[in-house]
HTML snippet that shows the backbone in 3Dmol.js (N, CA, C, O; Angstrom):
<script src="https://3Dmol.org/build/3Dmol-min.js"></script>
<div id="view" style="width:600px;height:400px;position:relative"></div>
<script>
const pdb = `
ATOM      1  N   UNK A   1      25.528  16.906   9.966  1.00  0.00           N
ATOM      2  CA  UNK A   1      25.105  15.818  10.820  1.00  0.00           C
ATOM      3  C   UNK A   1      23.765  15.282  10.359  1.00  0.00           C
ATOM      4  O   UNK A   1      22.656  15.622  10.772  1.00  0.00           O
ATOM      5  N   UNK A   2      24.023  14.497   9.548  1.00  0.00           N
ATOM      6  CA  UNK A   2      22.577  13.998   9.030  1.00  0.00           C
ATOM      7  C   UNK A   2      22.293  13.039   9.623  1.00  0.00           C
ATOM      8  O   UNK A   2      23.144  12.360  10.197  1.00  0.00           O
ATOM      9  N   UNK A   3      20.687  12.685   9.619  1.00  0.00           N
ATOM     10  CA  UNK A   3      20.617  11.463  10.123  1.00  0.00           C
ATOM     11  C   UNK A   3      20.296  11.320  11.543  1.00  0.00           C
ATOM     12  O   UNK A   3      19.557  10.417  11.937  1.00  0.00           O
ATOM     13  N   UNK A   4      20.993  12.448  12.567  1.00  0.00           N
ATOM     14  CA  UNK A   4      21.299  12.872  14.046  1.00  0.00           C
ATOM     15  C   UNK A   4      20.008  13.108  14.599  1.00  0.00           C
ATOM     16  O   UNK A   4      19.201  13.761  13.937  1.00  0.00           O
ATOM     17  N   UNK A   5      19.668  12.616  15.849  1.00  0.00           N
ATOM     18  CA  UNK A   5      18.315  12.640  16.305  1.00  0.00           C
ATOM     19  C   UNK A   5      18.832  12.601  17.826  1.00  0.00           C
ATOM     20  O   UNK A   5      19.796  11.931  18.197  1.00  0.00           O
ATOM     21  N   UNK A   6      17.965  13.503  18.732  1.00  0.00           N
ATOM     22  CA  UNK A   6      17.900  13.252  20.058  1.00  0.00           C
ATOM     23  C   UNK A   6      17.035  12.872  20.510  1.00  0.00           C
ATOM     24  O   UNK A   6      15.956  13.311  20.112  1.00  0.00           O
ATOM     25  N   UNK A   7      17.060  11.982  21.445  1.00  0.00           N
ATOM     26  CA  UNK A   7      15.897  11.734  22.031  1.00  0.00           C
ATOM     27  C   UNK A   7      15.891  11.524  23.137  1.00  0.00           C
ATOM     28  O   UNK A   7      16.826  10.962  23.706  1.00  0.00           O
ATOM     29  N   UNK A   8      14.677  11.986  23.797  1.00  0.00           N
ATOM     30  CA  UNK A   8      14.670  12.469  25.044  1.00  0.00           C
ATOM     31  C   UNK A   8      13.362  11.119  25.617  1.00  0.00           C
ATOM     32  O   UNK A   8      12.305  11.004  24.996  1.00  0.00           O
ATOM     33  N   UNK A   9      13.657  10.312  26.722  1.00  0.00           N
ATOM     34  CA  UNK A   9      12.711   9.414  26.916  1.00  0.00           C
ATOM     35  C   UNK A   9      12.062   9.860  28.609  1.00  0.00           C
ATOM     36  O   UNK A   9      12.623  10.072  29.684  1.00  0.00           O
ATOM     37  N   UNK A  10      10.762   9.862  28.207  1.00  0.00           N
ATOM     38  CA  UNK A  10       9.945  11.034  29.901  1.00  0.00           C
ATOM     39  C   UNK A  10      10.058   9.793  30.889  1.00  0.00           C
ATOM     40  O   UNK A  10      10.423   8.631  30.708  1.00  0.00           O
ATOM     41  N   UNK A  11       9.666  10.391  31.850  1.00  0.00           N
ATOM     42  CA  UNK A  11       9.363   9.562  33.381  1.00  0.00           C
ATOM     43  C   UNK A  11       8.330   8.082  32.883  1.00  0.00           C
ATOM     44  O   UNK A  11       8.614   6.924  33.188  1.00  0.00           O
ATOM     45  N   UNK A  12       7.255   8.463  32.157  1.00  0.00           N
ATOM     46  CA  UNK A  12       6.469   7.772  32.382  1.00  0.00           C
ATOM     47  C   UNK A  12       6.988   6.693  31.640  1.00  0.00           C
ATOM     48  O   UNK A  12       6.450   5.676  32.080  1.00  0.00           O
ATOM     49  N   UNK A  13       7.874   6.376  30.607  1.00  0.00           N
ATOM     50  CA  UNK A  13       8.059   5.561  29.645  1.00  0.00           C
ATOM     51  C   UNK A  13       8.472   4.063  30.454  1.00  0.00           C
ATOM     52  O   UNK A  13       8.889   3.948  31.606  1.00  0.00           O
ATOM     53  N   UNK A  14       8.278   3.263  29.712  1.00  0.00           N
ATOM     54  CA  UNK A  14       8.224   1.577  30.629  1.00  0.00           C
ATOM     55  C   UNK A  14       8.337   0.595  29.198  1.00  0.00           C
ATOM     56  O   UNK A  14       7.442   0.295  28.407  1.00  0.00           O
ATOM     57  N   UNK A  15       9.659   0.257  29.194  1.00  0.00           N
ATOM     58  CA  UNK A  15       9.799  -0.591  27.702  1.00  0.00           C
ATOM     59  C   UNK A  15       9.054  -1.812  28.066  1.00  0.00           C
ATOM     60  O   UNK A  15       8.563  -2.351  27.075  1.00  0.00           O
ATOM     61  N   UNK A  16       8.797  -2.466  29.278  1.00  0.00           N
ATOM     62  CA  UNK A  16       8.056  -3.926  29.466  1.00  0.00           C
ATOM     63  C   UNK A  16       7.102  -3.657  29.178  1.00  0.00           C
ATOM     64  O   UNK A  16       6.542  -4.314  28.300  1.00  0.00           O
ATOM     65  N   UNK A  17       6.461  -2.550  29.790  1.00  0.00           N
ATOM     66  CA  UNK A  17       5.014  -2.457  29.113  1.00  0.00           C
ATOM     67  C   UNK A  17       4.435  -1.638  27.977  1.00  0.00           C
ATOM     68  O   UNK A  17       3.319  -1.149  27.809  1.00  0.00           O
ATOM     69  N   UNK A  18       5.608  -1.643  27.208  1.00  0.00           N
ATOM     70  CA  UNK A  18       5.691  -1.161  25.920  1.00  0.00           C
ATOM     71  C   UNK A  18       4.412   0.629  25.091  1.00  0.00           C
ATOM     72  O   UNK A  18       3.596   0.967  24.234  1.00  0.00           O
ATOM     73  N   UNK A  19       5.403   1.170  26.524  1.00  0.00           N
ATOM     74  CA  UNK A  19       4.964   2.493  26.624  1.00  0.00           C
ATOM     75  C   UNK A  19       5.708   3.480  26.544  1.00  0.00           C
ATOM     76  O   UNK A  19       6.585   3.302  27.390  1.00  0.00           O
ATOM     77  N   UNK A  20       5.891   4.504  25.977  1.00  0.00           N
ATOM     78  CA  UNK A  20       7.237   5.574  25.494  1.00  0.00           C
ATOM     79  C   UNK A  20       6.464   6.559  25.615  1.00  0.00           C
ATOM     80  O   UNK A  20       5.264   6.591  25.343  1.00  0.00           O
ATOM     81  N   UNK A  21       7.370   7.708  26.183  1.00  0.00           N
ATOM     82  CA  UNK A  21       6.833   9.076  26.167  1.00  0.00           C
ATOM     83  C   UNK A  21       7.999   9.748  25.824  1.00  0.00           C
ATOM     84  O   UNK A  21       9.088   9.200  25.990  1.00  0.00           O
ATOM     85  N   UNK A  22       7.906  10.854  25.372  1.00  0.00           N
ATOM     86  CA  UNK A  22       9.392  11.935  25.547  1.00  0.00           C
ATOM     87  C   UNK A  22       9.301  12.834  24.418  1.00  0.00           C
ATOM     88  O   UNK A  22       8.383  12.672  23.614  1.00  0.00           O
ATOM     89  N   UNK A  23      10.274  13.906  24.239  1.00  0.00           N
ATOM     90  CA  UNK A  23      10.752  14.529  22.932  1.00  0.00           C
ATOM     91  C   UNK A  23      11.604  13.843  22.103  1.00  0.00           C
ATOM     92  O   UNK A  23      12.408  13.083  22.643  1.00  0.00           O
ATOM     93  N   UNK A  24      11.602  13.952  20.838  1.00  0.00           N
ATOM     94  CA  UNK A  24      12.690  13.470  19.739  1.00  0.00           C
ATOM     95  C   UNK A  24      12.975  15.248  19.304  1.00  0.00           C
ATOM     96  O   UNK A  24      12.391  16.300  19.561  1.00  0.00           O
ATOM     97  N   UNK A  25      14.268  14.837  18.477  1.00  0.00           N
ATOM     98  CA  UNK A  25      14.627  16.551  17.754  1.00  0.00           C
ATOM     99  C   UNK A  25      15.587  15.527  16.976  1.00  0.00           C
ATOM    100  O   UNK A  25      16.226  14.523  17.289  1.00  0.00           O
ATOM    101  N   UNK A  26      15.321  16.454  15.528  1.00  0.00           N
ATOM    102  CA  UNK A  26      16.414  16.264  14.660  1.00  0.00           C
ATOM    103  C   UNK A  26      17.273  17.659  15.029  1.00  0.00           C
ATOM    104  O   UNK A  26      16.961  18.817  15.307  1.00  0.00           O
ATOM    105  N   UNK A  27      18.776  16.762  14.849  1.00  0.00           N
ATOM    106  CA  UNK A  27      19.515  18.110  15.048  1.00  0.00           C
ATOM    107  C   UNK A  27      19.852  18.579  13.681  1.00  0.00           C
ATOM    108  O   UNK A  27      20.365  19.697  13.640  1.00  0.00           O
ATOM    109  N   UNK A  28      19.770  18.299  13.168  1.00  0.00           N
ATOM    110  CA  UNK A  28      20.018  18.976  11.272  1.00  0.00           C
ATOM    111  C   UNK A  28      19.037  19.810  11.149  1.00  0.00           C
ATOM    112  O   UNK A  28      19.499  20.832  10.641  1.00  0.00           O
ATOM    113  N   UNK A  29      17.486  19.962  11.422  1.00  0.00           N
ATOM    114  CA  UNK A  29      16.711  20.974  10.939  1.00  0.00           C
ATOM    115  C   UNK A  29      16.331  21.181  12.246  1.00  0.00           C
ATOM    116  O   UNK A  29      15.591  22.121  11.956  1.00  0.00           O
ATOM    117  N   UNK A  30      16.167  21.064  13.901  1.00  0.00           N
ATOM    118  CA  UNK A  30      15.570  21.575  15.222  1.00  0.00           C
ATOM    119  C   UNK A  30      14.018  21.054  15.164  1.00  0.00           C
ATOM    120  O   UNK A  30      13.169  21.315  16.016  1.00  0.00           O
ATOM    121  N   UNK A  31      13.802  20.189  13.875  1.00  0.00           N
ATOM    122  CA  UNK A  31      12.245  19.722  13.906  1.00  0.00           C
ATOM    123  C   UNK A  31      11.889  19.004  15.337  1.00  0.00           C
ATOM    124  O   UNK A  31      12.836  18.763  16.086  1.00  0.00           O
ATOM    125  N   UNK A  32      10.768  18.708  15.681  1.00  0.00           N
ATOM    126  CA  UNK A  32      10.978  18.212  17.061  1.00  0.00           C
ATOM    127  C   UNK A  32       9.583  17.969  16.918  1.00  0.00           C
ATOM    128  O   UNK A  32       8.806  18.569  16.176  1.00  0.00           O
ATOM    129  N   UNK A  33       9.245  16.671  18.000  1.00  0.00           N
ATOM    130  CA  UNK A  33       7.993  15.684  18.314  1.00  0.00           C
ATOM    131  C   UNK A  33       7.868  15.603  20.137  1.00  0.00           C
ATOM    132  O   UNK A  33       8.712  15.590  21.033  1.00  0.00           O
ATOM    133  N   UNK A  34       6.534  15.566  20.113  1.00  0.00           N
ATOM    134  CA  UNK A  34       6.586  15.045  21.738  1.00  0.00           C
ATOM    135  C   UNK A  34       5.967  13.901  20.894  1.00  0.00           C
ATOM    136  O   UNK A  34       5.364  13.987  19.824  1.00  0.00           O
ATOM    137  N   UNK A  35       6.261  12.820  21.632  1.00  0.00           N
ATOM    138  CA  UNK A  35       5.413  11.856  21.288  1.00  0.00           C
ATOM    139  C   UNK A  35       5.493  10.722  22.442  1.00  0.00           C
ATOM    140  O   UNK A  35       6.482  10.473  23.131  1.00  0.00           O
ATOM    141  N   UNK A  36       4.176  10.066  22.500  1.00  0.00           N
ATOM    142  CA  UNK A  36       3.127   9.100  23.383  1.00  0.00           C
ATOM    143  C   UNK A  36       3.307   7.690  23.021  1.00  0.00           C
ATOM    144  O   UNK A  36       2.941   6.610  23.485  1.00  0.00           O
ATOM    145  N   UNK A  37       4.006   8.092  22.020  1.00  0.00           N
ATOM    146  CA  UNK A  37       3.959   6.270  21.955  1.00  0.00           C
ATOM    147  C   UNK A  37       5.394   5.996  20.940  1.00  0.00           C
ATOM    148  O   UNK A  37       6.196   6.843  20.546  1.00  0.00           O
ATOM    149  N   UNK A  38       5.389   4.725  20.723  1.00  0.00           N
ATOM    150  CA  UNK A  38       6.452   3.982  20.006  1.00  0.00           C
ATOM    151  C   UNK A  38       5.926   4.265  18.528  1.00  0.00           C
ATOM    152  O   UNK A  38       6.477   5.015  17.722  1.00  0.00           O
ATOM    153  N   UNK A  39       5.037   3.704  18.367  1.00  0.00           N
ATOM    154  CA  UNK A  39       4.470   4.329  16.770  1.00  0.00           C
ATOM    155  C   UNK A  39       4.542   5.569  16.697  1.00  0.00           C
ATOM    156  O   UNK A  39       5.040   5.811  15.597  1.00  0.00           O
ATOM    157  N   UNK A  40       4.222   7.003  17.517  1.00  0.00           N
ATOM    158  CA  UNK A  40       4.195   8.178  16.774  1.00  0.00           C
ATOM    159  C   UNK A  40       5.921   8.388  16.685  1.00  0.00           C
ATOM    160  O   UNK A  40       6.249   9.098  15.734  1.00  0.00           O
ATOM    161  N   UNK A  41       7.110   7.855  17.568  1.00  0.00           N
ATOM    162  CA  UNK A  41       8.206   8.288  16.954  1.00  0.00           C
ATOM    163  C   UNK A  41       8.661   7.351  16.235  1.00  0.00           C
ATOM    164  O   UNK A  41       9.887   7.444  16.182  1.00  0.00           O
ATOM    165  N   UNK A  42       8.274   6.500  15.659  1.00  0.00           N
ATOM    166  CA  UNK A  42       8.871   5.577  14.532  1.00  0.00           C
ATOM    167  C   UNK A  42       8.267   6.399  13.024  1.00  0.00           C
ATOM    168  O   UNK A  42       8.517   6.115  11.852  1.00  0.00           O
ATOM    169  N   UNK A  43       7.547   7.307  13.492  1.00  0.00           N
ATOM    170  CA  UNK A  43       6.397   7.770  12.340  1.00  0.00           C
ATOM    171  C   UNK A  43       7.419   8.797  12.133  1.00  0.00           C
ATOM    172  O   UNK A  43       7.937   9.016  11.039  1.00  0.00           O
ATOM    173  N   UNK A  44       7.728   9.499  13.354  1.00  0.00           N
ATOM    174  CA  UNK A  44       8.669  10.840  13.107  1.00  0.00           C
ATOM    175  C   UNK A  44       9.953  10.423  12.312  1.00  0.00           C
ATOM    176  O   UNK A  44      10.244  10.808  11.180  1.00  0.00           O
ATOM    177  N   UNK A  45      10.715   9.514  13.158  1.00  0.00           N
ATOM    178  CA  UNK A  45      11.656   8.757  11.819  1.00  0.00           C
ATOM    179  C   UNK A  45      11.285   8.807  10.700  1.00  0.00           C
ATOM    180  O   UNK A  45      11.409   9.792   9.972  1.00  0.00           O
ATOM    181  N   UNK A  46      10.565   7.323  10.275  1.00  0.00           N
ATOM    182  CA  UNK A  46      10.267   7.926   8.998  1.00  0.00           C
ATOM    183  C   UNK A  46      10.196   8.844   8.100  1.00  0.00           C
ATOM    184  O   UNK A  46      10.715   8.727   6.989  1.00  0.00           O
ATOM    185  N   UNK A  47       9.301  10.235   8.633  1.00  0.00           N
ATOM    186  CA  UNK A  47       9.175  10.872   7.888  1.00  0.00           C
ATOM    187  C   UNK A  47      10.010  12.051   7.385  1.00  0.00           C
ATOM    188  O   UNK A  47       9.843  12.847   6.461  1.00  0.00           O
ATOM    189  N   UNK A  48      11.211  11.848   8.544  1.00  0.00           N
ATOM    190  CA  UNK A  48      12.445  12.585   8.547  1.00  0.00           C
ATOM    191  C   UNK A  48      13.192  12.453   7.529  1.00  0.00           C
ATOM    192  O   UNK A  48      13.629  13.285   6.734  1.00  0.00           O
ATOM    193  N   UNK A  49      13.386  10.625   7.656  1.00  0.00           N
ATOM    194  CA  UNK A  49      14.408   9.973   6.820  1.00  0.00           C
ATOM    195  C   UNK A  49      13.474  10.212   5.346  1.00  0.00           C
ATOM    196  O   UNK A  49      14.032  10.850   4.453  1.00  0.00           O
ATOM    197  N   UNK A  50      12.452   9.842   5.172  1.00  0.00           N
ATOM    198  CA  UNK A  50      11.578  10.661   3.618  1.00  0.00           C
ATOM    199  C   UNK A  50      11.839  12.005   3.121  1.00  0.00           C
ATOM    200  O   UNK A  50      11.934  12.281   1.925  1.00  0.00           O
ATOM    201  N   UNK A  51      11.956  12.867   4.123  1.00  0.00           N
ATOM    202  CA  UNK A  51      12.048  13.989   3.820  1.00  0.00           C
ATOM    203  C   UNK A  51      13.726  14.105   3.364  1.00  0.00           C
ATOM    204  O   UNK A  51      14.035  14.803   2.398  1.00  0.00           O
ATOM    205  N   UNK A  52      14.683  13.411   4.093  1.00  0.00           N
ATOM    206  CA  UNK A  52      15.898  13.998   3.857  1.00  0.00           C
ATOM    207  C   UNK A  52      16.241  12.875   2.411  1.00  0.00           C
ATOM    208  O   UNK A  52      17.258  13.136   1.768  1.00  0.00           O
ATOM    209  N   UNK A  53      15.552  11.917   2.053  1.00  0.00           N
ATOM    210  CA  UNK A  53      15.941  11.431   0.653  1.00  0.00           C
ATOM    211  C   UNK A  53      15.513  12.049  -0.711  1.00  0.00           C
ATOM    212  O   UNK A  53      16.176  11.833  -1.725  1.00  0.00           O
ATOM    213  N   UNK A  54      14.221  12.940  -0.720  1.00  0.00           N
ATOM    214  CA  UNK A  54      13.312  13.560  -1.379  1.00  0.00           C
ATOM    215  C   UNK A  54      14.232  15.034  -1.497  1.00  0.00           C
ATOM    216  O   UNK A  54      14.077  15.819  -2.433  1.00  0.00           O
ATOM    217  N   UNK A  55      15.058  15.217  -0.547  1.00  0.00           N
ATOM    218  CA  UNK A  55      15.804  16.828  -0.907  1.00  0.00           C
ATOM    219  C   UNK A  55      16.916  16.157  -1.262  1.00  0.00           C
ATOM    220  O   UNK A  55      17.595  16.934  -1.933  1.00  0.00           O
ATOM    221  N   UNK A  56      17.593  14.840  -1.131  1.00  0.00           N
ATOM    222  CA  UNK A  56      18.815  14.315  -1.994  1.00  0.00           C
ATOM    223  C   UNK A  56      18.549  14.320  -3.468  1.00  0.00           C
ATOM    224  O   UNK A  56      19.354  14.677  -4.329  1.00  0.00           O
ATOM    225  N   UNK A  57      17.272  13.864  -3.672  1.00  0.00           N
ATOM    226  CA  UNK A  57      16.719  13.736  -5.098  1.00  0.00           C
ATOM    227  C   UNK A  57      16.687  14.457  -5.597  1.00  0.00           C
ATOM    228  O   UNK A  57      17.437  14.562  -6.567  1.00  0.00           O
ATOM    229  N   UNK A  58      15.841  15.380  -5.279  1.00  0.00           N
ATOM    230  CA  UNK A  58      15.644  17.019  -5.619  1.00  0.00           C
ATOM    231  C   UNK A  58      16.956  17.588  -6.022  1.00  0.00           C
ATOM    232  O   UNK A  58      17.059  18.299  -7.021  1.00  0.00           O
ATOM    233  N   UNK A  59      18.048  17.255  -5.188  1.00  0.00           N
ATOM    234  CA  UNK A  59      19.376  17.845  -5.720  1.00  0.00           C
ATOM    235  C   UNK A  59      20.408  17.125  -6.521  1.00  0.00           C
ATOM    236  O   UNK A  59      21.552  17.579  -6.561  1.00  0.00           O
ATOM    237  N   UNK A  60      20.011  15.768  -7.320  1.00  0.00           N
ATOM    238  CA  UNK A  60      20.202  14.839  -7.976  1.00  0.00           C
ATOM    239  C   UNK A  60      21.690  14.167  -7.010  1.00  0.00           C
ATOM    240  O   UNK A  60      22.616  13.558  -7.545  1.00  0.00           O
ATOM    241  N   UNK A  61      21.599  14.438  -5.700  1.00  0.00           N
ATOM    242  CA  UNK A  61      23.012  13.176  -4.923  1.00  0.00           C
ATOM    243  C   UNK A  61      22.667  11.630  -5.241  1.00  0.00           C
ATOM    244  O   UNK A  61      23.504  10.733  -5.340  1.00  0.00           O
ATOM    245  N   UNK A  62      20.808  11.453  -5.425  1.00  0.00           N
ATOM    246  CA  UNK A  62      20.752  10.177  -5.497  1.00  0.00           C
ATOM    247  C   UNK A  62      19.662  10.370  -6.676  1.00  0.00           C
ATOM    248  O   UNK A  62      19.250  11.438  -7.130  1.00  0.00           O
ATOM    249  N   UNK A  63      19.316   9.105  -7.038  1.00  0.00           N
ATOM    250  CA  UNK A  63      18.437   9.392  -8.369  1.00  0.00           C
ATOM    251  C   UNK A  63      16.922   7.909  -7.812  1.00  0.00           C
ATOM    252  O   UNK A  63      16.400   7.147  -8.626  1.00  0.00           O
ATOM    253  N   UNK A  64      16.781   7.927  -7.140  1.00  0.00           N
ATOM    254  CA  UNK A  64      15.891   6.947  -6.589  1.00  0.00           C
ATOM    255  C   UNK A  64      15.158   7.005  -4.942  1.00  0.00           C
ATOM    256  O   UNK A  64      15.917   7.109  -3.978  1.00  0.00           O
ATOM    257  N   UNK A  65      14.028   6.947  -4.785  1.00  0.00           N
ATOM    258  CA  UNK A  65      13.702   7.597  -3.553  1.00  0.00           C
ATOM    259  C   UNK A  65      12.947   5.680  -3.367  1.00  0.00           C
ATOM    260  O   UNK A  65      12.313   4.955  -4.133  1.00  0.00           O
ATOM    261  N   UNK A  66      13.557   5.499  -1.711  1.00  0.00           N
ATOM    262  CA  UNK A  66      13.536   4.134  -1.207  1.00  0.00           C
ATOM    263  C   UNK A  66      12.271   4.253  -0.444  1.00  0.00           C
ATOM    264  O   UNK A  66      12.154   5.181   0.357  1.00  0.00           O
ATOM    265  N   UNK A  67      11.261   3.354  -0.627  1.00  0.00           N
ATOM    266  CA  UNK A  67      10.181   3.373   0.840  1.00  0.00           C
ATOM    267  C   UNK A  67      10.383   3.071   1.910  1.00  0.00           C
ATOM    268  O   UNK A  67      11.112   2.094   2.087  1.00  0.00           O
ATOM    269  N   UNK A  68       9.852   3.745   3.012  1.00  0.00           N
ATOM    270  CA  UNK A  68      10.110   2.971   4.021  1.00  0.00           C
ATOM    271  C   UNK A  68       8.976   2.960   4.963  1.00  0.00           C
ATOM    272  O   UNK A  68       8.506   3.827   5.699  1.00  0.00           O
ATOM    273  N   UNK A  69       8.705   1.874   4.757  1.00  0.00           N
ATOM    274  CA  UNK A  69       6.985   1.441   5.789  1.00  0.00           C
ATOM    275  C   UNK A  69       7.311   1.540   7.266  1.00  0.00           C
ATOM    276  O   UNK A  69       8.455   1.304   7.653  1.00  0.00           O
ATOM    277  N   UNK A  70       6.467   1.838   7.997  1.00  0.00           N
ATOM    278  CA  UNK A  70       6.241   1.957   9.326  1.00  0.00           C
ATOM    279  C   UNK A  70       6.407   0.570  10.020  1.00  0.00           C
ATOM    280  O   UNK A  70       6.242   0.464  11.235  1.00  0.00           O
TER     281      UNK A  70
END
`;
const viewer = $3Dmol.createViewer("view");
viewer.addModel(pdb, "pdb");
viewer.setStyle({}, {cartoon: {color: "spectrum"}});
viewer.zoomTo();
viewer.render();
</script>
């Protein structure tokens, strides 16, 4: 299950006023974030999806590692 993420969104979160709270978890490795805002889990993305292209590479499935800006 790659790719697979839960996310858990807290009480306080309010998309109008563009405020997020909660847990994220990847379910492929149990890594897991609390995070406060919209930027720290777009950050956790990221660095998930980095991490899981960098061990594709590493194991030659792909031969090119893609950026991906915040």
């Amino acid at each position: 299950m790659k790719c697979t993420f839960v996310v858990r969104l807290g009480p306080k979160t309010d998309p109008l006023a563009r405020r997020f709270e909660g847990r994220v978890e990847e379910v492929d490795t149990g890594k897991e974030l609390r995070f406060r805002s919209q930027a720290e889990l777009l950050k956790f993305f990221s660095q998930r999806l980095l991490a899981l292209v960098d061990a594709e590479t590493e194991s030659g499935r792909t031969t090119k590692r893609r950026r991906i800006e915040p």
